[in-house]
N, C-alpha and C positions, 0 to 999 in steps of 0.2 A: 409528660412522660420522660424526656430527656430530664428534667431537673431530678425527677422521683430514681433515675437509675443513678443520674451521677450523687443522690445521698444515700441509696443504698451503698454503693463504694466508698463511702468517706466513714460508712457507720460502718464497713466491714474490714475498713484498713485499720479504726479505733481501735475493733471488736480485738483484733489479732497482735495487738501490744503484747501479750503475756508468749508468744509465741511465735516465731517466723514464719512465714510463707515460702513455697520453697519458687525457683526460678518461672515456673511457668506461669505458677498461679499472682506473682506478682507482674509477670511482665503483659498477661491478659487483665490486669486492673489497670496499667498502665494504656494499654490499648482505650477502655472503656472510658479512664478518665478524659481521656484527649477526644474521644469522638464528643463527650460530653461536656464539654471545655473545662473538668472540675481543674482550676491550674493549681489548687492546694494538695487537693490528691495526687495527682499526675507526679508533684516537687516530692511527694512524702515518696512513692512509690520509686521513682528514679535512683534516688537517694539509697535505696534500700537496693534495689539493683545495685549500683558500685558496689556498696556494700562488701556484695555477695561476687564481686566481680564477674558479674554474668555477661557473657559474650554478644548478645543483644543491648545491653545500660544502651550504648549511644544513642539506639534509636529514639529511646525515651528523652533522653537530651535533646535530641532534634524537635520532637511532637512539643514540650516544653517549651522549647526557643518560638516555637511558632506563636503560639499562644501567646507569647512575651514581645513579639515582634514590633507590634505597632508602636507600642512604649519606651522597645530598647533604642541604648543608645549604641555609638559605632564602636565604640570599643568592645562592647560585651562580643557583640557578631565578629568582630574580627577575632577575638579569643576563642568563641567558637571554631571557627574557620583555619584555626591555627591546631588549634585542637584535634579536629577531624578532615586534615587534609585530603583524605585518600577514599572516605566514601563517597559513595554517591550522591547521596541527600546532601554535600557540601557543595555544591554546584546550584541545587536547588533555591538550597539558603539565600547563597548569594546573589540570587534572579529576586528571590521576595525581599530581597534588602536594597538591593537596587529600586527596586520600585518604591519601596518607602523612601529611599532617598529622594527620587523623582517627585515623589510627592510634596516633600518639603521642601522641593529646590536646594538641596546640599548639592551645589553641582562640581567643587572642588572631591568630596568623598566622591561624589557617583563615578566621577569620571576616571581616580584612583583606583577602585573594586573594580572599575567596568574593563580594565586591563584583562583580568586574569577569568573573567567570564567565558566558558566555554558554550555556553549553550545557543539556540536561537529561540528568542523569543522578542515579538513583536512590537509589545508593551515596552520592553527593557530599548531596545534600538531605539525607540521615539523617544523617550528620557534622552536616551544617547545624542542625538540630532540636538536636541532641546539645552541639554549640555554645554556642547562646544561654543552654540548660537549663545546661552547665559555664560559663556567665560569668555566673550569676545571675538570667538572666529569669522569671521567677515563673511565666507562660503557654506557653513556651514549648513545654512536652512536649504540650499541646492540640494543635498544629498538626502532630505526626505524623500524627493522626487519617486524613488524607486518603492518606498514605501505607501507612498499613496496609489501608486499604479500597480502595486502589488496583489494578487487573488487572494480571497478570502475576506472576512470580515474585521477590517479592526480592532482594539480594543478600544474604549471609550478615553482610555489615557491619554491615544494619539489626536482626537481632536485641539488640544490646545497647542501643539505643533503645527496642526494641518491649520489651522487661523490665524498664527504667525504668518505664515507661509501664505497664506491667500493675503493679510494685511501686506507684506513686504512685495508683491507681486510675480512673487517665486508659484506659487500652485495657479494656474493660465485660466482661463472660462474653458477653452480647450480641452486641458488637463482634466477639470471636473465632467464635459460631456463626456471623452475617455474611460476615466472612473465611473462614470452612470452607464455608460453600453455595457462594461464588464459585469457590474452589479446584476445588472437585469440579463443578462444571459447567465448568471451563477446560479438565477431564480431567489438573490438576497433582495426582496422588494421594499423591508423595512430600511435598509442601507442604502439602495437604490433612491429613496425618496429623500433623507437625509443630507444625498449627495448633493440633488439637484437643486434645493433650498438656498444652496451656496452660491446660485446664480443669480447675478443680479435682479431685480424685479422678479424675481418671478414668482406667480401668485399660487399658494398654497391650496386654493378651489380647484388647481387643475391633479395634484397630487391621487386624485380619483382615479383618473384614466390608466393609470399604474393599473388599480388593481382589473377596470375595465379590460382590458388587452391581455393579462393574464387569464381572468377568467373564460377569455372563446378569444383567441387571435383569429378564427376563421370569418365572427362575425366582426369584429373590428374591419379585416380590409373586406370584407363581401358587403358589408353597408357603408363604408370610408367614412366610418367613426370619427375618426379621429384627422384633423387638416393636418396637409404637408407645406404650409406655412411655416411654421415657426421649427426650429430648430426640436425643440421637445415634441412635437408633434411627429418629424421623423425620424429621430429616434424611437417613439413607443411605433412606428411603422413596420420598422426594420428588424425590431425584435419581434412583431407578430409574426413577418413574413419567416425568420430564423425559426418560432415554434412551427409553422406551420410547415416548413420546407423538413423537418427531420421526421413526418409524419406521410405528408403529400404535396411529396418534391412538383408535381406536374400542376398541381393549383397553386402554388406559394411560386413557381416560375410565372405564370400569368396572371398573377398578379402584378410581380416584380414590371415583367414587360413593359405592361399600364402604364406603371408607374415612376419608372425610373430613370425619364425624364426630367424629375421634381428635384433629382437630387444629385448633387455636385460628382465629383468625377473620382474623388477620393472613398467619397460612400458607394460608389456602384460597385468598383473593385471591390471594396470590402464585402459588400451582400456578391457577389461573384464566387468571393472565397468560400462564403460561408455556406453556399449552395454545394463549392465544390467538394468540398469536407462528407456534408451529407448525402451527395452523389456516390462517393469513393465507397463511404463503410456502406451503404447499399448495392456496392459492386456495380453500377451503373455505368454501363460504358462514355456516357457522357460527360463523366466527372473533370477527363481531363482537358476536354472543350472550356467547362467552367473556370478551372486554372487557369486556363489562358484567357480567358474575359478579367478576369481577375488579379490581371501579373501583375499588374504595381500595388496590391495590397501588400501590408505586412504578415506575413504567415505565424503564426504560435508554433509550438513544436509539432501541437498533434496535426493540425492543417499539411505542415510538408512532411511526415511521417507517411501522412495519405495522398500524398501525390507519390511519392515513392512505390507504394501499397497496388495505385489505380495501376499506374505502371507494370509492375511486378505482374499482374494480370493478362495483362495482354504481352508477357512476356517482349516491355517495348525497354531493351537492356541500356541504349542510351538515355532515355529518358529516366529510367532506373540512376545512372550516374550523374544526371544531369540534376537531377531536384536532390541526392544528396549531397552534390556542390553547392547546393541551395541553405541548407541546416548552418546551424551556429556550429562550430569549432566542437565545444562539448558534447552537440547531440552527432554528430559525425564518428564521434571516439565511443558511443556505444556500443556492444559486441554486434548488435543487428546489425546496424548498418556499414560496418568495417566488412561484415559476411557478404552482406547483397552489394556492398560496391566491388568487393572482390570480385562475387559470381559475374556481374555486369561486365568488369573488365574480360574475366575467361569469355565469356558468350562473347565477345568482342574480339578474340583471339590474343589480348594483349596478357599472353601470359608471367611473364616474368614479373608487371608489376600488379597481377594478380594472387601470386607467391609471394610476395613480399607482404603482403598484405596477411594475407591466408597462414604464412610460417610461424609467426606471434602470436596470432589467437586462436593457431592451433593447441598451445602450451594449456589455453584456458581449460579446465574442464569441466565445459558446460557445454550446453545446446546449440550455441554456434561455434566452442569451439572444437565439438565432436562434427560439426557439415565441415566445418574449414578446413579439420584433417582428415577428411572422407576423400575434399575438392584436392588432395594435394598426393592421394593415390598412395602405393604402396614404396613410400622412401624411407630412408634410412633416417630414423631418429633414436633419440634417447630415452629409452624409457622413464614414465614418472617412478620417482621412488617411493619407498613404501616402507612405513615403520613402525611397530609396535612400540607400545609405551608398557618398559619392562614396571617392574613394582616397587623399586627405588624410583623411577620417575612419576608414578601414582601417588607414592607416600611423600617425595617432596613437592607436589603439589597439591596434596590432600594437607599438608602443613600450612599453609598460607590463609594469614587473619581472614583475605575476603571471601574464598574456597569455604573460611569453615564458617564464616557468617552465611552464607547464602544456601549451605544445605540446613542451618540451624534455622534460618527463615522460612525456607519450605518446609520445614518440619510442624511449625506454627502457624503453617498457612497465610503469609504472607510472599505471596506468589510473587509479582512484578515487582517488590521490595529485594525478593532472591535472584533474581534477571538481573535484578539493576548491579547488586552487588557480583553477581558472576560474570555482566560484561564490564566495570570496572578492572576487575581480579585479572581478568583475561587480557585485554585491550593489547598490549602489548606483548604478549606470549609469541617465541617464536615458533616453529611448526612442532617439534619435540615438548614441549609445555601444550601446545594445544590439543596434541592430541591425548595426551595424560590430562588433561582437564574432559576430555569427550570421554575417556575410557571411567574415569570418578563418573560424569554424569549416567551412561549406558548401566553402572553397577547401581546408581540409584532407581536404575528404571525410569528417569528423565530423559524418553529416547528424543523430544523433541528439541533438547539442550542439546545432547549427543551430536544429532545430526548439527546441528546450528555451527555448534565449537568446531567439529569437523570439519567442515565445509571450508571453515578460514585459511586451511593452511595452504599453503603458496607451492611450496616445490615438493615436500615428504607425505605421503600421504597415508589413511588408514580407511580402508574404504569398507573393509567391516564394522566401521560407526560413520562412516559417511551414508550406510544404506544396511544399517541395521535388519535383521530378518525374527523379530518375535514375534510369537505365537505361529510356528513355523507349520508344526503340528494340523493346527485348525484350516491356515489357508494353504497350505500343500489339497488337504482333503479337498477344502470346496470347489477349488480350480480344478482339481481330478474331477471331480462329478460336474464341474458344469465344461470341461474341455476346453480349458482357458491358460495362457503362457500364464504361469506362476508371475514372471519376471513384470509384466504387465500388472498384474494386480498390484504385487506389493508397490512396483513406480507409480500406480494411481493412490494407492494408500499413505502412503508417503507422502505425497503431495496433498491427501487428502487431510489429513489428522495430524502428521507426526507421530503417526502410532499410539496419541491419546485416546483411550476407552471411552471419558467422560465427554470430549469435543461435542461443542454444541458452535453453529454456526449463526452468525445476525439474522438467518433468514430463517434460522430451525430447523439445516440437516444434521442430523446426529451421528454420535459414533465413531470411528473406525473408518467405516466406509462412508461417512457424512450421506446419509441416504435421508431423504425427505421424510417425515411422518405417513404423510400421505401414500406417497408411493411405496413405503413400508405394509401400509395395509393394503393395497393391493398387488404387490407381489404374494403377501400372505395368502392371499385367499388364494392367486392362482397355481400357489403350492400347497394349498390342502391346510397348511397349519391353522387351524380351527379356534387353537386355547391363544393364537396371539394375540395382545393387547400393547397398546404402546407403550408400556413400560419397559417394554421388551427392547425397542429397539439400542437399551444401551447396552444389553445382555452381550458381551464379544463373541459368543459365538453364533446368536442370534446375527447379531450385526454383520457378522462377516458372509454368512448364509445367504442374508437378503442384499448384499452388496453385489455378490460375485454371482445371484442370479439376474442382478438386472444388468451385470457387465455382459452377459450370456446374451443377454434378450434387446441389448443396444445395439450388441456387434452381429450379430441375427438381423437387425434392421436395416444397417449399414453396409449388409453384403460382405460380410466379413474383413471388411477394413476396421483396422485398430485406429487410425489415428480419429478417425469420425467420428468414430464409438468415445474416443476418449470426450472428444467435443459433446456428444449427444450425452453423456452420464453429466455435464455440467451444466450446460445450456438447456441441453432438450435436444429429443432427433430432430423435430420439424427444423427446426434453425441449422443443424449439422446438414442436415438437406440443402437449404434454401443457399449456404455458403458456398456449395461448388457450382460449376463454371457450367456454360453449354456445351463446353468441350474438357477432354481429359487433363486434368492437372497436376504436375509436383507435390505434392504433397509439403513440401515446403512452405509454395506459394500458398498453398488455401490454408497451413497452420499461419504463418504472414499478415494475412489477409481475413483473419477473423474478426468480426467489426468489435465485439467486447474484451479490451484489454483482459479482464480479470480469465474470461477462458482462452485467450490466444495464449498467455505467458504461463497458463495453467497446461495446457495440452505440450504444449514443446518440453514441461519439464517431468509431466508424466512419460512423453515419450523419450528424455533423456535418462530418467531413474530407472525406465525398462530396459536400455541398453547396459548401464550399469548391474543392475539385478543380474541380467542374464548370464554376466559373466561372473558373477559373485555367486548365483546357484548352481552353478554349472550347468545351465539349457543352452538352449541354443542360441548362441548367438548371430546376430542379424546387427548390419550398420544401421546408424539412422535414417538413413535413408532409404531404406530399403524398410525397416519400420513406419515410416510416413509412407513409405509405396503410391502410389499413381490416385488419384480421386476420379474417378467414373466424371462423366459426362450428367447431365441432369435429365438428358432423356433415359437415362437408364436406370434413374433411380425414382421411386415411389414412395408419397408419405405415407408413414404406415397410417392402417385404419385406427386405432386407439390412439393416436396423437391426444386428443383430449383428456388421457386419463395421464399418459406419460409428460405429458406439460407440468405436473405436479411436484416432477423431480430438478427441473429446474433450478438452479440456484446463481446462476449469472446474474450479469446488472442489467 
């Protein structure tokens, strides 16, 4: 089939000798030839582009060079690269030429190109190491280190580095059981086993028990499958007990108990840790008992993210300040934790250098930097400024090559080709260009660029394309009938979509209001609409219908708390339930303290777009905190009876 399409193109590029093609229909043969590697047609086609001097030719240069790659030599690529300094796909370039270099050991060129490489790529850094170690550098093979201990998997390029490196006695036996704990807690069990091969003796017959212990960790340690003899033995232990303790903390602890006598003093903390991890995001008051079994483990970021988190709970403020004295330098400088170590210090009375804290990342305008200027009361500041991008500033940035390659690519439906080339174009814009780049994008009806571009600027701002309001019409009405802050819906919407119609989610909510299929049909029916069928649900007004009555019927469930509701349209109620306390809570601490990343940073930024909204629609506005408001106790709250139908909407990890 690919051979039969790429000669229909070469018999239709012939056919058109007597005649030109005009830009589109030549730069869509170009697409086809390159998917179909024809690199005669692709060269005819390109050619024919210049030609015609059409605003797209490079791409086709690019798609070309690739297909030519393996063959070229360094001069062609550096004339390329000379050539097209400034797009995107020159970066690219230089990542797949690098790697051909690596390939041939040119390590005088690689190491020349590898200067000006922006990108990260994992493949290319293992050349890099490989490099310096083939032009002499005496330390060089050292600085793998962080690449073998790195998460994820691999590329296959890095193996002849990582063998240097185990030959020279730079990669430890150590190092590799390291690398095999991580492997096997990623659930990479093909890499996992590849790891461990690399140990000496060690016999290939036992690589079984790998998949043994993944398939039932329960019956591994209830029938002690597997001996705590030998090093590999307790390691696949430790990872049973790890699956089994994030399921059934209280059978994967006694187990532990039994057992953990068998193993050294370094591995106990670490299964300590790892209990306490999954103690924390289960809100278990235990967790921070675990911690402290556990204190001479090394924590990862998310481990002391969640002793912070257990903390925060039990509203224990030094201990709050204490574990983020704990964090790396970097994870410290994240806007959370600058917030909660503030609030620690206030609850502590120590306000001055609680204000100091709180005065700078109140500037931010975000989620924590709207608590920080909440925490800092009614003082005297500056307001943000605010500027519109007049039409001299529209039209001089509607003029720039990469502005008009990147809406000429979404025009052809080369989506993430026009990203690429609009964050290029942009990168460097300062607030007055960004926001004339957001106000281009909002006129293309690309609100989801709009917001993006916007979002960038630093001190001037435009907050009618920071939080856009279309199809204002539809969800004004549905919020009216279903008794809902407008300001709320479209800050769920916004977070949901970016206001794309077409949005389809990895898990298949759709829409608008990304509303599940499922749950789409049974809102349906308990609204009567008789003729729906899921075609429907990408209809916008359909969509918006059945979004803002299941916002109706969450916050209905939730007792009329928004921030719950926000949690229950993502996760699911049962789970919005099961996250608050046995006593009344901040609304902070239980946004905080939501065990799924993807809906804790989800609900804080719905609840920050609703603040914004409010005061862009003119409703009423409410601080953020006062939006997050108090979470009820869990005696007072009830799971509703249709849990099982509303599980459907679901869309967390």
């Amino acid at each position: 089939m690919v051979f039969l399409r790429g000669l229909i193109f070469s018999l239709l590029l012939a056919s058109t000798s007597a005649w030109a093609l005009n830009n589109d229909e030549l730069f869509a043969g170009a697409r086809e030839a390159y998917k179909v590697r024809d690199e005669a047609a692709l060269a005819e086609y390109t050619r024919q582009l210049h030609g015609q001097n059409y605003i797209l030719a490079p791409y086709a240069d690019y798609w070309l060079l690739l297909l030519r790659l393996s063959q070229a030599d360094h001069q062609t690529v550096q004339e390329f690269l000379q050539r097209y300094p400034d797009l995107p796909f020159a970066d690219r370039v230089r990542g797949e030429w690098l790697k051909q270099l690596g390939k041939r050991q040119d390590w005088q060129n690689f190491v020349d190109e590898y200067l000006h490489f922006q990108r990260e790529d994992t493949a290319v850094s293992c050349y890099a190491v490989e490099a310096r170690a083939g032009l002499g550098e005496p330390e060089a093979l050292n600085s793998g280190k962080s690449l073998w201990h790195a998460a994820g998997e691999p590329p296959a390029s890095c193996n002849s580095l990582f063998d240097r490196m185990q030959k020279a006695g730079i990669l430890t036996e150590q190092d590799i059981w390291q690398r095999f704990r991580l492997a096997m807690l990623e659930g990479k069990f093909a890499l996992a086993k590849s790891i461990v091969q690399r140990i000496p003796k060690f016999e290939s017959a036992q690589l079984k028990l790998i998949d043994t212990v993944n398939a039932n960790p329960q019956r591994v340690l209830d029938k002690k499958t597997i001996s705590l003899k030998s090093r590999y033995g307790r390691e696949l232990n430790l990872y049973a007990l790890d699956r089994l303790a994030r399921s059934q903390m209280d059978s994967a602890l006694k187990h532990w108990i039994s057992m953990q006598s068998s193993f050294e003093s370094a591995d106990r903390n670490y299964a300590w840790a790892r209990f306490a991890l999954y103690a924390a995001r289960k809100h278990d008051p235990a967790a921070l008992e675990y911690y402290t079994r556990g204190s001479d483990a090394t924590l990862d970021k998310e481990q002391i993210a969640w002793k912070v988190r257990a903390a925060l709970r039990i509203k224990d403020w030094p201990g709050v300040q204490a574990a983020i004295a704990e964090m790396p330098v970097t994870q410290q400088q994240e806007s959370a934790w600058r917030y909660w170590k503030g609030r620690a210090l206030k609850e502590q009375q120590q306000i001055p250098q609680a204000n100091a804290i709180f005065v700078p990342l109140s500037h931010e305008r975000s989620y924590y930097g709207l608590l920080a200027e909440e925490e800092l009361g009614p003082v005297m500041s500056e307001p943000p400024s605010f500027y519109k991008a007049s039409e001299d500033d529209v039209k001089e940035v509607a003029a720039m090559p990469g502005i008009k390659r990147a809406i000429e690519l979404q025009r052809v439906d080369l989506r993430w080709e026009s990203r690429a080339e609009w964050a290029m174009a942009t990168k460097d814009f300062d607030d007055r260009l960004m926001i004339s780049a957001a106000e281009i994008a909002a006129r293309q009806e690309w609100y989801d660029l709009a917001i993006i571009t916007a979002d960038k600027t630093r001190f001037t701002h435009d907050y009618t394309l920071r939080y856009p309001t279309p199809y204002r019409d539809l969800v004004k009405s549905f919020a009216k009938d279903q008794d809902l802050d407008e300001a709320w819906v479209y800050g769920l919407a916004r977070q949901e979509s970016r206001f794309i119609i077409q949005a389809k989610s990895g898990v298949g909510a759709a829409g608008l209001m990304q509303v599940m299929p499922a749950t789409a049909k049974w809102i349906a029916k308990r609204m009567g609409l008789d003729s729906y069928h899921n075609g429907m649900i990408h209809q916008l007004e359909t969509n918006i219908q059945l979004g803002t009555y299941y916002m109706r019927h969450v916050l209905d469930q939730m007792g009329g708390q928004a921030l719950m509701a926000t949690a229950a349209y993502n996760a699911g109620p049962g789970r919005a339930k099961r996250w608050a306390g046995a006593q009344p809570m901040e609304g902070a601490i239980y946004a905080e303290t939501i065990p799924f990343s993807e809906t804790r940073n989800y609900v804080q930024k719905v609840m920050a777009n609703a603040y914004f909204y409010a005061s862009r629609l003119g409703t009423r506005v409410q601080s953020v905190k006062q939006r997050l408001g108090v979470i009820a106790g869990k005696a007072t709250s009830a799971i509703p009876e249709d849990e099982t139908i509303l599980a459907e909407q679901v869309k967390a990890e």
